[in-house]
Residue frames as qw, qx, qy, qz and C-alpha x, y, z in Angstrom:
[[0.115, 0.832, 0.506, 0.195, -25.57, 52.82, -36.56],
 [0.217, -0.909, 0.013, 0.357, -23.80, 55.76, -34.72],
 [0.312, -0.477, 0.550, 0.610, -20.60, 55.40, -36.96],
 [0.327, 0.178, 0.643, 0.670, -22.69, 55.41, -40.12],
 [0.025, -0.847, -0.526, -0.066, -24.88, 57.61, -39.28],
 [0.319, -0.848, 0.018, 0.423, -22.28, 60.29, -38.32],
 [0.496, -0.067, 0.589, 0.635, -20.21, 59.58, -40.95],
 [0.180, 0.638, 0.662, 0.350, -23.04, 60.40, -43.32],
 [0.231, -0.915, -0.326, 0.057, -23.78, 63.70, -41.13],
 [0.406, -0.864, 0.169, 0.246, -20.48, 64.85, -40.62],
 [0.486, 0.780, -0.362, 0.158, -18.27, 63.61, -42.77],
 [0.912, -0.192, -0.159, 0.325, -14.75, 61.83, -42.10],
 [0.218, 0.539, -0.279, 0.764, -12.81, 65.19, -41.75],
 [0.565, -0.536, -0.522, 0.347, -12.52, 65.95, -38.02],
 [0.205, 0.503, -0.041, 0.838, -13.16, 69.72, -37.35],
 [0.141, -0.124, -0.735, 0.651, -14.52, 68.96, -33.97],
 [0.475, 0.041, -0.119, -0.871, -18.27, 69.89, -35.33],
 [0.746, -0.026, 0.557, -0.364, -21.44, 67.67, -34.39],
 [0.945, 0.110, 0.217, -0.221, -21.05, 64.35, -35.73],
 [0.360, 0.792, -0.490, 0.050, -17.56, 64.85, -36.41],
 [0.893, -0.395, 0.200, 0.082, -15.39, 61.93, -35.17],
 [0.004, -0.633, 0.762, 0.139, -11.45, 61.10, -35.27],
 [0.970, 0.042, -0.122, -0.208, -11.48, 57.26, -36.81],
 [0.053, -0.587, 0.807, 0.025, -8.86, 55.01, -36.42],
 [0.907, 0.118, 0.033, -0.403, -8.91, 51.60, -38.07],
 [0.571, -0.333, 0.744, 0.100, -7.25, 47.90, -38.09],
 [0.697, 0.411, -0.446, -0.382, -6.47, 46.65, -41.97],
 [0.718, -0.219, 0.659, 0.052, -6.15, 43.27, -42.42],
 [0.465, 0.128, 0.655, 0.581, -5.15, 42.11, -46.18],
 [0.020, 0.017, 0.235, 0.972, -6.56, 45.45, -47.00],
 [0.384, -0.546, -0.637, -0.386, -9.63, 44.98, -45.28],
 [0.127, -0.565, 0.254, -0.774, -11.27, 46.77, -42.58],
 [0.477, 0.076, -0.865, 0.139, -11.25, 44.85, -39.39],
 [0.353, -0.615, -0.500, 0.497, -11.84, 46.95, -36.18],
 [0.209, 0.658, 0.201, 0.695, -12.91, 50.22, -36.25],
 [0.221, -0.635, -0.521, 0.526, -12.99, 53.00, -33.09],
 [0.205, 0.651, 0.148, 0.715, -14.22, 56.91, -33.59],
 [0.176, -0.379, -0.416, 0.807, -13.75, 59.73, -31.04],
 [0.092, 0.811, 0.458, 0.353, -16.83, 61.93, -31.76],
 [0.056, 0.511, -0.060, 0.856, -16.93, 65.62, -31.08],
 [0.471, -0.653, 0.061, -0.590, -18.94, 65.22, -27.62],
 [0.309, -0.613, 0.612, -0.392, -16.39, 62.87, -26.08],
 [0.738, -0.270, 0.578, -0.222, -17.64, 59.34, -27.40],
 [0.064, -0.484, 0.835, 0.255, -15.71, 56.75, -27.86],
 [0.837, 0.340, 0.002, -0.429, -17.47, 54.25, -30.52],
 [0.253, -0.410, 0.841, 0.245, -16.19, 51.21, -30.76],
 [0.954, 0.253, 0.069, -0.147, -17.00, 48.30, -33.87],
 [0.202, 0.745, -0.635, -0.010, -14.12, 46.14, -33.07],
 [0.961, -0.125, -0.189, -0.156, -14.31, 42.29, -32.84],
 [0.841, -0.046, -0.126, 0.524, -10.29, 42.73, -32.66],
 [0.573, -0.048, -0.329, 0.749, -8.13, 44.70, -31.06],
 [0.142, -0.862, -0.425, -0.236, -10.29, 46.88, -29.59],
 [0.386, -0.751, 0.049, 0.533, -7.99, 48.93, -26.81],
 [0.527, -0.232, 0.251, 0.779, -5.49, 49.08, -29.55],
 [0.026, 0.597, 0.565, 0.569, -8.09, 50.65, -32.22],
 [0.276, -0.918, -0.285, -0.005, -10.04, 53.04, -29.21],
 [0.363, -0.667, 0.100, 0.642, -6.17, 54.52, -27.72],
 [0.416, 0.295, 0.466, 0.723, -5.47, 55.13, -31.92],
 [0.168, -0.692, -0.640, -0.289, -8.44, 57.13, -31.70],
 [0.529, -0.760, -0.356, 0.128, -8.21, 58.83, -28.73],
 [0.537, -0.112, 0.317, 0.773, -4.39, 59.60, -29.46],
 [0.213, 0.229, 0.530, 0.788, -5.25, 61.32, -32.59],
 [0.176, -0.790, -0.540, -0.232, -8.27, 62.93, -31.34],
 [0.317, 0.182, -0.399, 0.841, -6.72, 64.80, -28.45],
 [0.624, -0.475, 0.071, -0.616, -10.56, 64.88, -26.31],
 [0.477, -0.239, 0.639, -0.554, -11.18, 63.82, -22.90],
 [0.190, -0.142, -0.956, -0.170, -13.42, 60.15, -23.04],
 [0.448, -0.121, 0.281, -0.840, -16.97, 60.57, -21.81],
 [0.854, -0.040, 0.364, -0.369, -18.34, 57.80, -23.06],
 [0.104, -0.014, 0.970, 0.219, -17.66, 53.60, -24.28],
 [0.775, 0.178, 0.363, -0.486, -20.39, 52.54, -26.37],
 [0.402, 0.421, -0.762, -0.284, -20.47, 49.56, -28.46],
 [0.795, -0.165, -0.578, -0.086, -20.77, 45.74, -28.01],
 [0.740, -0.646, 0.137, -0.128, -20.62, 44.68, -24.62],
 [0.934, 0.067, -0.004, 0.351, -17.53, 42.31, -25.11],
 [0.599, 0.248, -0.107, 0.754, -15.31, 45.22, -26.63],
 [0.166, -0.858, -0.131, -0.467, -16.71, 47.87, -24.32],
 [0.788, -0.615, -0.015, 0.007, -16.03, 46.00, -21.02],
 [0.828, -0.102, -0.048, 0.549, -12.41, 45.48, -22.46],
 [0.465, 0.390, -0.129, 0.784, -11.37, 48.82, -23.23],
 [0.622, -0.731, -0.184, -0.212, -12.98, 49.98, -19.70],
 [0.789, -0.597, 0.106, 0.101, -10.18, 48.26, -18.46],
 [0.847, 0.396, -0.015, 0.354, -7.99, 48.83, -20.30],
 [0.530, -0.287, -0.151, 0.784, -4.79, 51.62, -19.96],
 [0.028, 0.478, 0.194, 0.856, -6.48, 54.11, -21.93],
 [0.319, -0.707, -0.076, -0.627, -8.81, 54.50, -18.81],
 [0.608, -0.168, -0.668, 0.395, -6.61, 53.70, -16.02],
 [0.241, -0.107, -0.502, 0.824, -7.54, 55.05, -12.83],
 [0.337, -0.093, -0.093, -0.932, -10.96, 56.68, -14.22],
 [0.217, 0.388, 0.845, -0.297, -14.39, 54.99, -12.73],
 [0.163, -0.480, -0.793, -0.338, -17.78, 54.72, -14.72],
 [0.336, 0.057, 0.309, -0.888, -20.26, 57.20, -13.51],
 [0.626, 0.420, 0.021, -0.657, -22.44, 55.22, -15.42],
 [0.159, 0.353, -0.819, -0.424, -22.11, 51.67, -17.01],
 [0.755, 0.185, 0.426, -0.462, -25.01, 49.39, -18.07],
 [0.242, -0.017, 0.902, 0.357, -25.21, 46.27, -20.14],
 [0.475, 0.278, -0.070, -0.832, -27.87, 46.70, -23.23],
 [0.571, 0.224, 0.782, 0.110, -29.85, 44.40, -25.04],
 [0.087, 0.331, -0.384, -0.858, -29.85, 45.53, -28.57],
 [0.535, 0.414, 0.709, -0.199, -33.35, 44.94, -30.46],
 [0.048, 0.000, 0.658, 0.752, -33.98, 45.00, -34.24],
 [0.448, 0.556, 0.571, -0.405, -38.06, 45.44, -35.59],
 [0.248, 0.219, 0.616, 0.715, -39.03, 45.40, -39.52],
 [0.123, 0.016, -0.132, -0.983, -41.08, 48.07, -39.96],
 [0.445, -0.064, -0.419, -0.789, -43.51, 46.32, -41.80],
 [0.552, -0.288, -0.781, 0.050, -44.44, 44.42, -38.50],
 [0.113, -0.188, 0.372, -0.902, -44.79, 47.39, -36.25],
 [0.338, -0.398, -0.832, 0.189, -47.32, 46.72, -33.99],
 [0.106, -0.391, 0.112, -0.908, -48.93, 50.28, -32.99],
 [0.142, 0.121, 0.666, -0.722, -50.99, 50.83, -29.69],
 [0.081, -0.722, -0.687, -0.028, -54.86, 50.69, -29.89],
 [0.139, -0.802, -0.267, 0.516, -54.27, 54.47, -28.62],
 [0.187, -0.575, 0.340, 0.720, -52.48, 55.72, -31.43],
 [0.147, 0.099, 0.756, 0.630, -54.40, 54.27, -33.89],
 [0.121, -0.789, -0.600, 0.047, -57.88, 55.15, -32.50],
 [0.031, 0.710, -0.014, 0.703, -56.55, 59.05, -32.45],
 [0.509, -0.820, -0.223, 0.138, -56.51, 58.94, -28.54],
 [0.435, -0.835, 0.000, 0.338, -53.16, 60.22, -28.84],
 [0.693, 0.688, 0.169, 0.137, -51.25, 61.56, -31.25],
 [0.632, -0.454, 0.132, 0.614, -47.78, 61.73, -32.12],
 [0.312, 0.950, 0.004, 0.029, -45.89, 65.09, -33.84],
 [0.675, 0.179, -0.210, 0.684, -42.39, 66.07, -34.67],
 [0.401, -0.745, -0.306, 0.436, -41.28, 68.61, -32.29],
 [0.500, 0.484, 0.129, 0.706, -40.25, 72.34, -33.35],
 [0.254, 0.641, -0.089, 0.719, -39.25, 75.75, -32.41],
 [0.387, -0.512, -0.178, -0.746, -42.08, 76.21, -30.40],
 [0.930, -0.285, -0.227, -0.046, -41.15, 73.18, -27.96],
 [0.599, 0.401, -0.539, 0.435, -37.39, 73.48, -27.41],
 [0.138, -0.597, 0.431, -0.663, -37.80, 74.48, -23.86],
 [0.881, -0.157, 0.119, -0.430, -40.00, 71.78, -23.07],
 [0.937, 0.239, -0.196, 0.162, -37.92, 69.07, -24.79],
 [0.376, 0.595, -0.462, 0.541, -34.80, 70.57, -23.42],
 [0.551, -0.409, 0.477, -0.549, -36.21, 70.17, -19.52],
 [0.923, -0.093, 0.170, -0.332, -37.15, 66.85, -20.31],
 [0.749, 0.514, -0.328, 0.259, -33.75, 66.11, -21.74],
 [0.049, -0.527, 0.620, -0.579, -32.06, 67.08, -18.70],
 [0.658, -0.362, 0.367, -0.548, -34.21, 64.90, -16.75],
 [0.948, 0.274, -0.112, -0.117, -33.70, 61.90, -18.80],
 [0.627, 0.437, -0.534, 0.360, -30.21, 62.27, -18.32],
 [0.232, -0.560, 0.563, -0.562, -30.07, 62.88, -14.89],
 [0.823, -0.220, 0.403, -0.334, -32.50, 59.48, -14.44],
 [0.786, 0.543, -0.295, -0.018, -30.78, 57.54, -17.38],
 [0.746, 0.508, -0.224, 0.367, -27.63, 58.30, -16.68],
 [0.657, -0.595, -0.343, 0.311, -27.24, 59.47, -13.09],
 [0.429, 0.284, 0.002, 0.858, -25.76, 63.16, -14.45],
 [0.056, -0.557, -0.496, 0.664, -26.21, 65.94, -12.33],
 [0.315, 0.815, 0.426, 0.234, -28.43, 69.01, -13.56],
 [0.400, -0.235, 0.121, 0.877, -25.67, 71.46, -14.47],
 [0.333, 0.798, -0.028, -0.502, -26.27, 74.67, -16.66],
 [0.161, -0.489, 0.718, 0.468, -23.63, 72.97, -18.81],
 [0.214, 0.043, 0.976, -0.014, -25.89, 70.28, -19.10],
 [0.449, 0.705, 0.412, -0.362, -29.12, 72.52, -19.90],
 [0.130, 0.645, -0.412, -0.630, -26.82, 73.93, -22.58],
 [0.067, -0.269, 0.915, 0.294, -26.22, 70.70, -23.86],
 [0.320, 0.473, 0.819, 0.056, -29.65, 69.25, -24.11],
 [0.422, 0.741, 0.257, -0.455, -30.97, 72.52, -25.48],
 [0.295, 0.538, -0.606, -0.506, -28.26, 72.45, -28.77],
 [0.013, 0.115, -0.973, -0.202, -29.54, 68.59, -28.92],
 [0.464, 0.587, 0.580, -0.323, -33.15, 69.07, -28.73],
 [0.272, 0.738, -0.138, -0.602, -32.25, 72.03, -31.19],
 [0.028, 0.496, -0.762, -0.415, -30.29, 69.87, -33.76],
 [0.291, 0.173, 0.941, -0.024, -32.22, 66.78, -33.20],
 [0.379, 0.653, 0.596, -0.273, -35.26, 68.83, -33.90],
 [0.201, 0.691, -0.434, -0.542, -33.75, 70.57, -37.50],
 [0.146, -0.217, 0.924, 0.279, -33.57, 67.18, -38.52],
 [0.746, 0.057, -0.464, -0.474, -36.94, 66.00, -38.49],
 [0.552, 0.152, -0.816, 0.082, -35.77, 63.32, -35.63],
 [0.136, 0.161, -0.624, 0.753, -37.51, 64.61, -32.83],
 [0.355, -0.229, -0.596, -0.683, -40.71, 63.70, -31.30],
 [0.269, 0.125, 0.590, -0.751, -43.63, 64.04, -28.88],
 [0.211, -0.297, -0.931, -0.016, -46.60, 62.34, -27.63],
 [0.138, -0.159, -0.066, -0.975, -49.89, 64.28, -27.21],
 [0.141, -0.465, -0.837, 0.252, -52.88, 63.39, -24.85],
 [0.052, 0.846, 0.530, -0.026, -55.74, 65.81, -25.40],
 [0.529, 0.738, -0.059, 0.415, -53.18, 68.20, -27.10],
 [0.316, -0.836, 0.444, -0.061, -50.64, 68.26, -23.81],
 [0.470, 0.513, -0.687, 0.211, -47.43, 66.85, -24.54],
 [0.910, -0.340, 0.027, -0.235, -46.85, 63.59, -22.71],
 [0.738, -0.330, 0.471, 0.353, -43.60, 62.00, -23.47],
 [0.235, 0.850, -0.343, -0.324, -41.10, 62.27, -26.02],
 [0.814, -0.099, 0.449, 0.355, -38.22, 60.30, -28.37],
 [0.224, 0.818, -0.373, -0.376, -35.92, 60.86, -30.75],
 [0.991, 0.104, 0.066, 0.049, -33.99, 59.00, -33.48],
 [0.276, -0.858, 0.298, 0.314, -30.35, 59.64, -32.07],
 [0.218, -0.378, 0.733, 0.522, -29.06, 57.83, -35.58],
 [0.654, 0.635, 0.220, -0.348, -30.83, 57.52, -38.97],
 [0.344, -0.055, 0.786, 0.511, -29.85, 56.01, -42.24],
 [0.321, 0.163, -0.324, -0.875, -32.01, 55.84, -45.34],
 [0.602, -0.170, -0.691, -0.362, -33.21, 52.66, -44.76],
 [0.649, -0.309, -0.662, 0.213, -33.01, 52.30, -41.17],
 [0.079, -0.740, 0.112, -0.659, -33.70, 54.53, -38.13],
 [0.383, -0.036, -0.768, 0.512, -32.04, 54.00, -34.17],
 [0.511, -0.737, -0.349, -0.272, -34.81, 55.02, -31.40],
 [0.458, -0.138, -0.534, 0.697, -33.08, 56.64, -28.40],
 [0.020, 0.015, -0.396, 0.918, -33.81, 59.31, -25.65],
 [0.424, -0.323, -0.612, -0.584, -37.40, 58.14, -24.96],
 [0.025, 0.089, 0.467, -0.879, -38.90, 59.91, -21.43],
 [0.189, -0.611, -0.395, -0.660, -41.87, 60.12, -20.36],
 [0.137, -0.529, 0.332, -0.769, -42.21, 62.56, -17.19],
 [0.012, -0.013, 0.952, -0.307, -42.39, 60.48, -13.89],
 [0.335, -0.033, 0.329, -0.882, -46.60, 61.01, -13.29],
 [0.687, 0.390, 0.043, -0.612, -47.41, 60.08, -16.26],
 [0.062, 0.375, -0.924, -0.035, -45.59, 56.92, -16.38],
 [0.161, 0.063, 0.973, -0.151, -47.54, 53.44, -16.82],
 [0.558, 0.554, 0.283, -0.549, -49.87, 54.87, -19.31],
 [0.747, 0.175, 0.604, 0.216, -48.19, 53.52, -21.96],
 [0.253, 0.952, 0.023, -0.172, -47.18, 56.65, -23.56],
 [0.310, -0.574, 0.643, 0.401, -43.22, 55.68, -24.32],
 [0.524, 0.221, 0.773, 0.283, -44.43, 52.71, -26.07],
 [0.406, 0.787, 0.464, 0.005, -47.16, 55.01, -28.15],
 [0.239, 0.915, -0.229, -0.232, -44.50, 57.87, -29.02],
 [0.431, -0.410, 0.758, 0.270, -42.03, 55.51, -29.79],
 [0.453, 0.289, 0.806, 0.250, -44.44, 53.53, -32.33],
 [0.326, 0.895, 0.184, -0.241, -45.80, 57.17, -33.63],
 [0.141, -0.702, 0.572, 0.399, -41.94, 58.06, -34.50],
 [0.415, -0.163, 0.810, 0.381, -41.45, 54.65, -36.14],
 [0.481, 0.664, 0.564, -0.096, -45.17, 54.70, -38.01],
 [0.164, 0.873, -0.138, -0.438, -43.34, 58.47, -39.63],
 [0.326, -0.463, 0.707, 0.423, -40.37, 56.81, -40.30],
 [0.456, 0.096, 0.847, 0.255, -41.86, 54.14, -42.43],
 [0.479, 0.825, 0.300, 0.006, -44.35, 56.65, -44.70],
 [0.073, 0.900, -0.231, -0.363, -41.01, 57.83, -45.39],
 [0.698, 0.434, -0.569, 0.010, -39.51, 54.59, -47.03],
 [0.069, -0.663, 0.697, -0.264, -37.74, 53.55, -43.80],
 [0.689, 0.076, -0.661, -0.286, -37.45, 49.65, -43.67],
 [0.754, -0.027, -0.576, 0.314, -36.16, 49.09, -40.54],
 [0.131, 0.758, -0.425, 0.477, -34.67, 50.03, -36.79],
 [0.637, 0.051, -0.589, 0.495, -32.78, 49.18, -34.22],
 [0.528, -0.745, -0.005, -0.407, -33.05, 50.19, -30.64],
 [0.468, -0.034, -0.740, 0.481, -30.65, 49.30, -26.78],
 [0.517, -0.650, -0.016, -0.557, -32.41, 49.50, -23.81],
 [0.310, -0.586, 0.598, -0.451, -31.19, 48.28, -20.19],
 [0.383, -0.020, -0.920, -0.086, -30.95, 44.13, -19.86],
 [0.200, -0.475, -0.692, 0.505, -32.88, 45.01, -16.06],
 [0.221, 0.129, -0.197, -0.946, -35.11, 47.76, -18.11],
 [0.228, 0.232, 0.931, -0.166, -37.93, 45.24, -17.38],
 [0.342, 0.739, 0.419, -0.402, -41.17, 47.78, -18.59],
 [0.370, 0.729, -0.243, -0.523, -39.54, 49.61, -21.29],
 [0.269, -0.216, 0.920, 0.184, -38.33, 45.58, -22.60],
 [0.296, 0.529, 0.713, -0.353, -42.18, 44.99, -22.32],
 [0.223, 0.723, 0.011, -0.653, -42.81, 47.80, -23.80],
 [0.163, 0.695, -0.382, -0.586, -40.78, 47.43, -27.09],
 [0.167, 0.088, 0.966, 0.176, -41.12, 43.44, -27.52],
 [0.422, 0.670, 0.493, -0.361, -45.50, 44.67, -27.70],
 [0.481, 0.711, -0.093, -0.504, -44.33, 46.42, -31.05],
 [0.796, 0.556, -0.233, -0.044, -42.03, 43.67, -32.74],
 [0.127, 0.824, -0.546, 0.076, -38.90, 44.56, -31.46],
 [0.988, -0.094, -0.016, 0.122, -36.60, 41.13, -31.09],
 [0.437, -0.772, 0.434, 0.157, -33.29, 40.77, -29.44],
 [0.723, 0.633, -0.213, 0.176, -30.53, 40.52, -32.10],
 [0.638, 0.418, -0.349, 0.544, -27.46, 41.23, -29.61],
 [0.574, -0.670, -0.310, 0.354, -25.90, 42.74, -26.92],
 [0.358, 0.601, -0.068, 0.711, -24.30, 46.17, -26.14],
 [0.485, -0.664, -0.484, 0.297, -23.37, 48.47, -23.58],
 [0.221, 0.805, 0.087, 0.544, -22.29, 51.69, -22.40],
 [0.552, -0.481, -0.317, 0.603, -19.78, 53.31, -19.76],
 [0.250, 0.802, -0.010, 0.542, -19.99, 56.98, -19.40],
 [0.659, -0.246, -0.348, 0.619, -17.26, 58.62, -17.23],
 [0.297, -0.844, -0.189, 0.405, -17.43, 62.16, -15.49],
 [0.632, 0.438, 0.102, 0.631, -15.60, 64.96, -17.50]]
């Protein structure tokens, strides 16, 4: 999803603009085998059943950024971890995922969100500060990143972008924002769920699950057919959580992000 979704967004020129990536691919009788892309914010995407190191250093090579992050299957993450392209660098961050898949037309929506107790909106102008704090926190509990200014910078041009799209979204309880998601990759038929927070208090109210199934409920009055979600293998509640709407485990994946 991230390499066809960026592709779509960004184009296969590399001018180091969002969703821009360097590609580098393995032919085989003139077929594409193994793909890796360096994106513009440092990650390293991998869809490579084969030669994955040799496909990610192509990449990397030809990119001339830093690595920040491995995502991809679990198999060809773990190998190019170890590989030489990141000798000597340690994982701030590295979690095995369980990728989940959900047809649309089986969504399962809370009892709250359909009774109106809480209602879900895209997020705009008028929010970015909000979403941008809550982005920083997500990463800091997610992903164990410290709260830099760099880092407010960074979630506020990705709340900002995320929300131009139409891909951003929040969870209302008597008309205060509760919890948020977004859909950090989108197709026409199909739409990924990611960055999905909801502020520590107000946790175990079942508000992830309900903005999560408000996002998808949009998606689908828009034609969408399908999406995909990863969430931690030892992510025990938010597992819970997403199996209650449909979601079913289709694969594995993971992710190593590495200090920059």
């Amino acid at each position: 999803m991230f390499l066809r979704s960026n592709l779509r967004a960004g184009g296969i020129e590399d001018r180091g603009q969002p969703y821009q990536a360097r590609y580098a691919g393995l032919f085989r009788d003139g077929q594409l085998a193994a793909v890796a892309a360096h994106c513009w914010n440092g990650s390293l995407v991998l869809q490579a059943p084969v030669a994955a190191e040799r496909v990610a250093a192509s990449a990397v090579d030809a990119s001339g950024r830093r690595v920040r992050w491995v995502v991809g299957p679990a198999a060809q993450v773990e190998s190019v971890v170890g590989s030489p392209l990141l000798a000597g660098r340690i994982p701030l961050k590295s979690s095995r995922e369980e990728l989940l898949r959900l047809d649309l037309g089986r969504l399962e929506a809370p009892p709250a969100l359909i009774s109106g107790r809480v209602r879900c909106r895209r997020g705009g102008e008028g929010d970015y500060e909000r979403l941008a704090e809550w982005r920083v926190a997500y990463e800091e509990e997610a992903f164990g990143r410290r709260a830099t200014e760099a880092i407010a910078r960074e979630a506020r041009a990705e709340v900002e972008r995320l929300s131009k799209a139409g891909s951003i979204f929040l969870l209302e309880s008597t008309s205060a924002p509760v919890a948020m998601c977004a859909f950090n990759a989108r197709l026409p038929d199909t739409v990924q769920i990611g960055g999905v927070f909801t502020p520590r208090p107000l946790r175990a109210r079942g508000y992830g699950r309900a903005v999560t199934a408000g996002a998808l409920l949009a998606a689908r009055e828009e034609g969408v057919a399908s999406a995909i979600l990863f969430t931690g293998i030892a992510n025990a509640p938010a597992l819970r959580a997403y199996r209650s709407l449909g979601f079913e485990r289709v694969g594995d994946y993971a992710l190593a992000l590495f200090e920059t």
